[in-house]
C-alpha positions in Angstrom: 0.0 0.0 0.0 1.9 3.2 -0.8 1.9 6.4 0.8 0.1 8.6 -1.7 -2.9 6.1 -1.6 -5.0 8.9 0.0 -3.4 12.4 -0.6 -5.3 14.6 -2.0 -5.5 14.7 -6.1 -6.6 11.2 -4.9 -9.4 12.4 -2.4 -10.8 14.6 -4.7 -11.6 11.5 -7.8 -12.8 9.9 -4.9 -15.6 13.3 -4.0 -16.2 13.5 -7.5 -16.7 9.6 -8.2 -18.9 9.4 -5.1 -20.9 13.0 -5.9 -21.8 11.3 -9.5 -23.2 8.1 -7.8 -25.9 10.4 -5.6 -28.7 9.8 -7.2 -28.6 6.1 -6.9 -29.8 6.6 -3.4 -32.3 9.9 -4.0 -30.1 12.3 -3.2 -30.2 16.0 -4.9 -27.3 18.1 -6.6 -27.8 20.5 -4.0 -26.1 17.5 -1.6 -23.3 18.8 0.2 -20.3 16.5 0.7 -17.5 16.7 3.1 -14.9 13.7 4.0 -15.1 12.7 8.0 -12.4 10.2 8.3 -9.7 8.4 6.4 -8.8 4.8 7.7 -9.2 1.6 6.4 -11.7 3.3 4.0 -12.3 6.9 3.3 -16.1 7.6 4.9 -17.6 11.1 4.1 -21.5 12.4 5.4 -23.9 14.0 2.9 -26.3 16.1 3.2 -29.6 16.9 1.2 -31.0 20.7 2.2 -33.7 19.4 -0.7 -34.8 16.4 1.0 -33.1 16.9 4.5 -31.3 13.7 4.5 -28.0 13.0 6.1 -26.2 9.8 5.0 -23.2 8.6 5.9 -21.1 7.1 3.0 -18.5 4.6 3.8 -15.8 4.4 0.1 -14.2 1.1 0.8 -10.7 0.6 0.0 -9.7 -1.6 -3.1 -8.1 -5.2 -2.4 -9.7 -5.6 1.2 -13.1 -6.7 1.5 -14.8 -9.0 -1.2 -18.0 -8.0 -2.7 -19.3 -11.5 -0.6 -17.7 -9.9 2.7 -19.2 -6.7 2.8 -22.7 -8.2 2.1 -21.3 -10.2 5.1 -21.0 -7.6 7.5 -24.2 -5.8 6.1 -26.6 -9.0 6.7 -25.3 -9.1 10.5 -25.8 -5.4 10.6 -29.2 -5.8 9.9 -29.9 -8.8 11.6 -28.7 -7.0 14.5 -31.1 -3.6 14.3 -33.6 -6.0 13.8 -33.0 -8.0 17.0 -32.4 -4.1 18.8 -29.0 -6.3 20.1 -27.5 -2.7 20.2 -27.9 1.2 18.8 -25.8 0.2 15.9 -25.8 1.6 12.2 -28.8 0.5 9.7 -27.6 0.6 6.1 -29.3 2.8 3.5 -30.4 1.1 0.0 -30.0 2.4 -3.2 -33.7 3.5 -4.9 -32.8 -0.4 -6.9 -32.6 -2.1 -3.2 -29.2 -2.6 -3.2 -27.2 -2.0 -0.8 -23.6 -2.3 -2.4 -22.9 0.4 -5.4 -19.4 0.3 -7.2 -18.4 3.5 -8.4 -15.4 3.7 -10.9 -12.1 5.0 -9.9 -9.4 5.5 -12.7 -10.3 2.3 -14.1 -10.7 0.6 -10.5 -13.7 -0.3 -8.8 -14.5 0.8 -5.7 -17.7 -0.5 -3.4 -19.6 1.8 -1.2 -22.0 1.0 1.5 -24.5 4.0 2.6 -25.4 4.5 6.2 -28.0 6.4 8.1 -26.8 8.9 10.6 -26.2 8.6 14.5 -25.9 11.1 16.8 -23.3 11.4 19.5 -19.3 11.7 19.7 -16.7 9.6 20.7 -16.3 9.3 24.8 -13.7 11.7 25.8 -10.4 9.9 27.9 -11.9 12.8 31.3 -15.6 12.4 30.5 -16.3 9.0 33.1 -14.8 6.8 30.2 -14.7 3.6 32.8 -18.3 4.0 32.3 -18.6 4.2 29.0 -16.3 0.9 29.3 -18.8 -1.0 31.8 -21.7 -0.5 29.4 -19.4 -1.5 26.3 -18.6 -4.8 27.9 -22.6 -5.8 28.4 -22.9 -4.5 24.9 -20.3 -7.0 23.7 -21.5 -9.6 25.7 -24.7 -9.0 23.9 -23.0 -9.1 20.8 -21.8 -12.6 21.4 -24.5 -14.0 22.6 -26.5 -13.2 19.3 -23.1 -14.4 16.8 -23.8 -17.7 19.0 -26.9 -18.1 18.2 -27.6 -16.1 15.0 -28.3 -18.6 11.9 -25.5 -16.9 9.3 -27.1 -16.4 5.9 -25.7 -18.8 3.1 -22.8 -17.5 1.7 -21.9 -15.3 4.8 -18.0 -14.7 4.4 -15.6 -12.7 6.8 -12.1 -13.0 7.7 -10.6 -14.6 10.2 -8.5 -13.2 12.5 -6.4 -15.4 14.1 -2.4 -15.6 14.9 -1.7 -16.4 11.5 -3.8 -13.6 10.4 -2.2 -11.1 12.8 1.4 -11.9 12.9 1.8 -15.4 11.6 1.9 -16.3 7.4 -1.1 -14.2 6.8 -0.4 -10.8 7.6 -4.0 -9.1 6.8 -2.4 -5.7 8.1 1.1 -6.2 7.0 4.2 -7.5 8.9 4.9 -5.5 12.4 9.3 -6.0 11.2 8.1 -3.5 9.1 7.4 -1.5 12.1 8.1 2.7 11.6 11.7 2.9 13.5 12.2 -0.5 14.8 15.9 -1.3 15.5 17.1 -4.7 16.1 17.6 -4.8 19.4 13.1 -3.9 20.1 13.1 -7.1 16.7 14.4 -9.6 19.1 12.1 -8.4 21.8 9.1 -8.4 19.5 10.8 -11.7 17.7 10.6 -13.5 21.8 7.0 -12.1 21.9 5.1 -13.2 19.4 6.4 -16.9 20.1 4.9 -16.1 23.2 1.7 -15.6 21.8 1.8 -18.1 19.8 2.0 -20.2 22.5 -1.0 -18.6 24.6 -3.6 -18.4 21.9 -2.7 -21.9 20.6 -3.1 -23.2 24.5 -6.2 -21.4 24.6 -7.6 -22.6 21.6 -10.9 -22.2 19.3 -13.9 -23.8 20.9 -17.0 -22.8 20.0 -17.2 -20.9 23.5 -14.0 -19.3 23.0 -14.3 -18.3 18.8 -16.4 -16.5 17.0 -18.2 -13.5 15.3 -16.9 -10.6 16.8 -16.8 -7.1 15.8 -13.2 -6.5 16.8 -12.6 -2.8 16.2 -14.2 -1.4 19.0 -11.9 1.1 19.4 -13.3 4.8 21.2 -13.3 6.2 17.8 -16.2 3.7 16.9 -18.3 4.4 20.1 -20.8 7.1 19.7 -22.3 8.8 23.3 -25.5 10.7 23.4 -26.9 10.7 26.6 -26.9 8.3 28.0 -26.9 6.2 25.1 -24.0 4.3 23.9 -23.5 3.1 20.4 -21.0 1.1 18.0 -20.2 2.2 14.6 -18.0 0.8 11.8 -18.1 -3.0 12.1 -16.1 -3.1 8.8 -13.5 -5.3 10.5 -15.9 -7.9 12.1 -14.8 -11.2 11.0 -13.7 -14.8 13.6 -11.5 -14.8 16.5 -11.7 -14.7 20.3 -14.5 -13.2 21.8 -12.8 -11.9 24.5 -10.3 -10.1 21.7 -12.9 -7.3 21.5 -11.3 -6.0 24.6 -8.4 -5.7 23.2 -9.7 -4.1 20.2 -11.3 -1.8 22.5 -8.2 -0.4 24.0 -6.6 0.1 21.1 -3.9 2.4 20.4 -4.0 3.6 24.1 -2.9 0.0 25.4 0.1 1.9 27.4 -2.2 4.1 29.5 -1.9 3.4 33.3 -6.1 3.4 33.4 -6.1 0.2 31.5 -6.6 -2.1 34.4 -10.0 0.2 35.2 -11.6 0.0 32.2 -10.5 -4.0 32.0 -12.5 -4.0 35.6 -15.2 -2.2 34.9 -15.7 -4.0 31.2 -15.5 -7.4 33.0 -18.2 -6.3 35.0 -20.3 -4.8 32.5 -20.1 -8.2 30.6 -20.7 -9.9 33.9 -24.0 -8.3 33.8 -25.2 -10.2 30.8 -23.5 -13.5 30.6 -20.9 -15.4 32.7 -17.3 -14.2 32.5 -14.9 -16.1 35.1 -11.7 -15.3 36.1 -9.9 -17.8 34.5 -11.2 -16.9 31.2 -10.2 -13.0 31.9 -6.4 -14.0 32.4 -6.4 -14.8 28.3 -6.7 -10.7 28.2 -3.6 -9.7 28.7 -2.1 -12.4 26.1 -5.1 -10.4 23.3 -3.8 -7.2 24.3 -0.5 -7.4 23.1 -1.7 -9.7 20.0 -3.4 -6.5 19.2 -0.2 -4.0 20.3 1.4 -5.8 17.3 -1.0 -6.1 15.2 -1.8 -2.2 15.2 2.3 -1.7 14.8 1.9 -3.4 11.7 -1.2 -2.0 10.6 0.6 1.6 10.8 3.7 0.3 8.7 1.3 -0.5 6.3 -0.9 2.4 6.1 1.1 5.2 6.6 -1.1 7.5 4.5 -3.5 7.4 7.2 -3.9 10.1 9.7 -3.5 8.0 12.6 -0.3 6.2 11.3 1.1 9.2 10.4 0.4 11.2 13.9 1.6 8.0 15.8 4.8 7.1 13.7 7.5 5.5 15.1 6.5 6.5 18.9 4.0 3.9 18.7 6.6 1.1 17.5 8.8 2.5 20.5 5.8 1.8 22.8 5.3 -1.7 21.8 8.4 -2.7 22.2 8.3 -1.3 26.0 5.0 -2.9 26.2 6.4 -6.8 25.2 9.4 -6.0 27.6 6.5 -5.4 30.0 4.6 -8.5 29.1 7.7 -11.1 29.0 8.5 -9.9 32.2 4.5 -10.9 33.9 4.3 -13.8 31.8 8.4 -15.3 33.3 6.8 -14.4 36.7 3.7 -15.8 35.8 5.4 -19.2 35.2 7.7 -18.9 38.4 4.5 -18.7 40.5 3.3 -21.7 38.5 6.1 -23.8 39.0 7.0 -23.2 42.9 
């Protein structure tokens, strides 16, 4: 993925390719169209003075997600707003009833997925975020308890995101060695690390109980507050892997803050309110966290273009490599205490 994927000669075919393809879902020329984020994907919000509309439009990013994946992740979307599992997004459909359009690109196709709005912001790090953290961890218990028992749709597709997918032969997000400013010396640590991982997830394993649909992004930037309402956005990474990974997705990027044992507390407890969660199962959490650490290391290598990658850099790199210090340490003590 290079650099200049995103820059903006590129942003502005993508306004103009995406302004053309209005209509298909009823919306005026008097639309007005402004970009919100750039990830992943490059989402922008619309809105119609003639019809007073707002949709959110979500421009997905060529050589990720299948045609069959993002129907995927729209049929659970649904299924969820149907079941009211959580305030989540409802897709919008085109005026044909579809809900996938592909606009052209310079000769590349790109799919995009319409959204209506929600209201709210992301919780703020002083605004009673342990809270916001409680609730999230009945929301995702909630979650799991419908991918348990939620009859998938023939043809239902989404990744899988496992150790291989993360940092074994995979590599979904790229390879963390290719982490911005990694010297030799944090390699080897990160090298010892990931063996360790391997280690813990495989020990772990993949039951049923244990592995699943999951929506594994929820990161603050996907959580919406509005009152006293909290909802989940974006579940354009939701794929397989441990249900109890979410947490990890949830702290991620911030996984070196000292509040991170609160908000594991008071999410335990906010699963705890909806399903069983003991404390054997909790000690995996740790283990997730730094799964995700280098996963996210990677995924900055290899998206550099991004806003985030670019405003986190090689700092972040410098962090995880403190952090798997950190987490070799617990785990060596961890299996002293085991062995005496």
């Amino acid at each position: 993925m290079t650099s200049t994927m995103y820059d903006s000669h590129f942003l502005d075919r993508l306004e103009s390719g995406l302004r053309a393809a209005l209509p298909r879902w009823g919306l005026s020329e008097a639309t007005d169209l402004r970009l919100l984020t750039i990830s992943e994907n490059a989402t922008f919000r619309a809105h119609d003075p003639v019809s007073a509309r707002d949709v959110v439009f979500r421009v997905h990013r060529p050589g990720y997600h299948t045609r069959a994946e993002i129907a995927s992740e729209l049929a659970w979307l649904g299924a969820l707003g149907r079941a009211q599992v959580v305030p989540t997004l409802t897709p919008v459909p085109q005026l044909d009833g579809e809900l996938i359009a592909d606009i052209d690109d310079d000769g590349v196709i790109r799919h995009v997925v319409a959204f209506g709005l929600i209201e709210g912001r992301e919780p703020a790090e002083g605004e009673d975020i342990v809270r916001w953290f409680h609730e999230l961890g009945a929301i995702n218990a909630r979650l799991h308890a419908h991918a348990k028992d939620w009859q998938r749709p023939a043809g239902f597709v989404r990744k899988v995101w496992d150790f291989d997918a993360m940092l074994g032969d995979v590599k979904l997000w790229g390879d963390w060695r290719a982490g911005l400013g990694l010297t030799p010396e944090g390699k080897a640590v990160l090298e010892r690390t990931a063996r360790v991982l391997r280690q813990k997830v495989e020990a772990y394993g993949k039951g049923e109980h244990r592995f699943g649909l999951v929506h594994a992004d929820m990161r603050v930037a996907n959580l919406l507050v509005d009152g006293d309402r909290l909802s989940v956005i974006d579940f354009d990474d939701c794929g397989f892997s441990w249900y109890l990974y979410d947490f990890a997705a949830a702290v991620s990027f911030i996984e070196h803050e000292p509040f991170i044992p609160e908000l594991q507390t008071a999410w335990i407890a906010g699963y705890r309110t909806v399903a069983p969660l003991s404390d054997e199962e909790c000690q995996i959490l740790p283990v997730f966290i730094m799964l995700r650490r280098m996963l996210l290391t990677a995924w900055i290598a290899s998206h550099s273009e991004t806003p985030t990658a670019q405003a986190l850099g090689e700092t972040y790199t410098q962090g995880t490599v403190a952090l798997a210090r950190a987490f070799l340490a617990s785990q060596a003590a961890e299996g002293e205490r085991a062995a005496s």
